[in-house]
C-alpha distance (Angstrom), angle and dihedral (degrees) to the residues before:
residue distance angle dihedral
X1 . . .
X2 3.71 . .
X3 3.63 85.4 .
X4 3.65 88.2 86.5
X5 3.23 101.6 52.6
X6 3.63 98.7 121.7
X7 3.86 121.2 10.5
X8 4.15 126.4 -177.0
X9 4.18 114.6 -136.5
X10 3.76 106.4 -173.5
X11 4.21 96.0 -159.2
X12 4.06 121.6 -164.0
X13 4.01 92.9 178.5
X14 3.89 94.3 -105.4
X15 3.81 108.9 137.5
X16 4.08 84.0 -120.7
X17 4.47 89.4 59.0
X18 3.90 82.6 49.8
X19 3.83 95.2 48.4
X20 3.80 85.3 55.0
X21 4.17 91.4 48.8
X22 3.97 80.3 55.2
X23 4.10 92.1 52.6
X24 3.76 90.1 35.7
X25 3.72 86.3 51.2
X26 3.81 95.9 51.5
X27 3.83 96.4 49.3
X28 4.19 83.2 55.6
X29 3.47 103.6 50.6
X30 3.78 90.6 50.6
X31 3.83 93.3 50.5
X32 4.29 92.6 32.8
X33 3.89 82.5 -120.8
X34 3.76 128.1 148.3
X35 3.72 132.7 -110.6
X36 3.38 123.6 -139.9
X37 4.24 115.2 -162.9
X38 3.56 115.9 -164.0
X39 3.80 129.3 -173.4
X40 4.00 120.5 -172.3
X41 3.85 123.1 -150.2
X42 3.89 120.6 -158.4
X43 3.92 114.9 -105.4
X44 3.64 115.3 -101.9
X45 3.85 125.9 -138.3
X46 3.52 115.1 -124.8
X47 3.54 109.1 -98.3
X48 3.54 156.7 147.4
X49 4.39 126.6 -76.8
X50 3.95 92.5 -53.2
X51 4.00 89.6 52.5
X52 3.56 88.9 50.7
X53 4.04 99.4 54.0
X54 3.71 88.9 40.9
X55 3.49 86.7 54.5
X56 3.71 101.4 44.3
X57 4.63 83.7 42.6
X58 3.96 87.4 61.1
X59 3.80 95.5 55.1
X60 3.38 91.3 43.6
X61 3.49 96.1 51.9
X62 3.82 92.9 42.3
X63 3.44 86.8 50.8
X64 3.42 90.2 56.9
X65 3.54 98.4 52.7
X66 3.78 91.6 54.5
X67 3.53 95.6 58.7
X68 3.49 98.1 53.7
X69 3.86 88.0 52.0
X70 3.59 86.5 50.3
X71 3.88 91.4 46.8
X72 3.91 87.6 43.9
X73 4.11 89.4 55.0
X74 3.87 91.7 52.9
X75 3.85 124.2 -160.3
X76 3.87 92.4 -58.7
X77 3.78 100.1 61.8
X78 3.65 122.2 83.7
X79 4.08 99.0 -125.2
X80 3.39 138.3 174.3
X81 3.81 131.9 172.7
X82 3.59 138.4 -156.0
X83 3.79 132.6 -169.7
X84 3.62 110.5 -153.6
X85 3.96 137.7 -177.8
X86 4.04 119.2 -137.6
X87 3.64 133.0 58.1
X88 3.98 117.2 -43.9
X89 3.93 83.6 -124.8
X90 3.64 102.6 64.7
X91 3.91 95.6 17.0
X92 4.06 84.6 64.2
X93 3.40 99.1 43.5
X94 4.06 92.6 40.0
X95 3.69 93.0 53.9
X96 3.63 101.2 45.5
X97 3.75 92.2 59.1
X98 3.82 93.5 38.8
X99 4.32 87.8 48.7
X100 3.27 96.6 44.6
X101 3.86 99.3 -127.2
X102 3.63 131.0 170.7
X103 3.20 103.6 -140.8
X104 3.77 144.3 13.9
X105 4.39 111.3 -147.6
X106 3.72 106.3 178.0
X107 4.16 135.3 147.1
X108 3.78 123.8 -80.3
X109 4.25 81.4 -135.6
X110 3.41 144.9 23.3
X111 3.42 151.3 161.1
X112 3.78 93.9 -31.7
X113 3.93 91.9 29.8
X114 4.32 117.2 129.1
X115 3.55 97.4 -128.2
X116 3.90 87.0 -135.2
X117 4.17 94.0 52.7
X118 3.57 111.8 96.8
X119 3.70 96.6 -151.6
X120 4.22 122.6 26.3
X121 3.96 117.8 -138.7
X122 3.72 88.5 -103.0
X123 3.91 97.8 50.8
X124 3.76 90.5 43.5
X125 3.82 93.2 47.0
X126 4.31 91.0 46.9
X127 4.13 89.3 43.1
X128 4.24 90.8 44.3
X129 4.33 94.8 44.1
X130 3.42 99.3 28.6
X131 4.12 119.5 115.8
X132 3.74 97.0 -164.9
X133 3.92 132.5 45.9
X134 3.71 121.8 -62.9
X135 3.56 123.9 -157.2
X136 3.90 120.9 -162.8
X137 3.50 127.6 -157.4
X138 3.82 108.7 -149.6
């Protein structure tokens, strides 16, 4: 089970991106691998007062979202987390070839996700680019 040694969960704070932390998390403990949670926030055009609170709202709120992953995990799970800045399409994709990860486990939907689609632009994007295996949590 070494294959599992270090698995990518891109997480958006839908109940669907935590269901795939849960599967993600499962695969890890039985291989003693690592999870890595990421969360993207939008870039921000430089900008006057407004800019700035937006700015300093989308940390907080991705911070936020990390810390209930991290809460979700508990003590036993091997856990990291990452906040990072850039589209949660390429920052997924960029980060799992740059970490060297073996797999990327991640939610068909989230936040944005139609409830009727069967894939969401971000899953569909990860599954079509991606050079390792994808797992999707429907």
């Amino acid at each position: 089970m070494k294959d599992f040694a270090k698995i990518l969960v891109p997480v958006d704070g839908s109940k669907k991106s935590f269901e795939a932390l849960d599967r993600a998390l499962i695969l890890a403990n039985f291989s003693h691998g690592e999870v890595t949670c990421i969360h993207a926030i939008p870039e921000v055009p430089e900008g006057g007062p407004r800019t700035k609170e937006m700015e300093r709202q989308l940390k907080e709120d991705g911070n936020i979202v990390l810390k209930n992953a991290m809460k979700r995990a508990g003590k036993s799970a091997n856990i990291k987390t990452r906040l990072v800045r850039g589209a949660p399409t390429t920052e997924t994709i960029k980060i799992a070839r740059n970490g060297k990860f073996d797999h990327i486990v991640m939610s068909t939907t989230g936040k944005g996700g139609s409830t009727g689609d069967m894939l969401g632009s971000v899953s569909n994007y990860v599954l079509h680019k991606s050079k390792i295996p994808v797992y999707l949590i429907k």
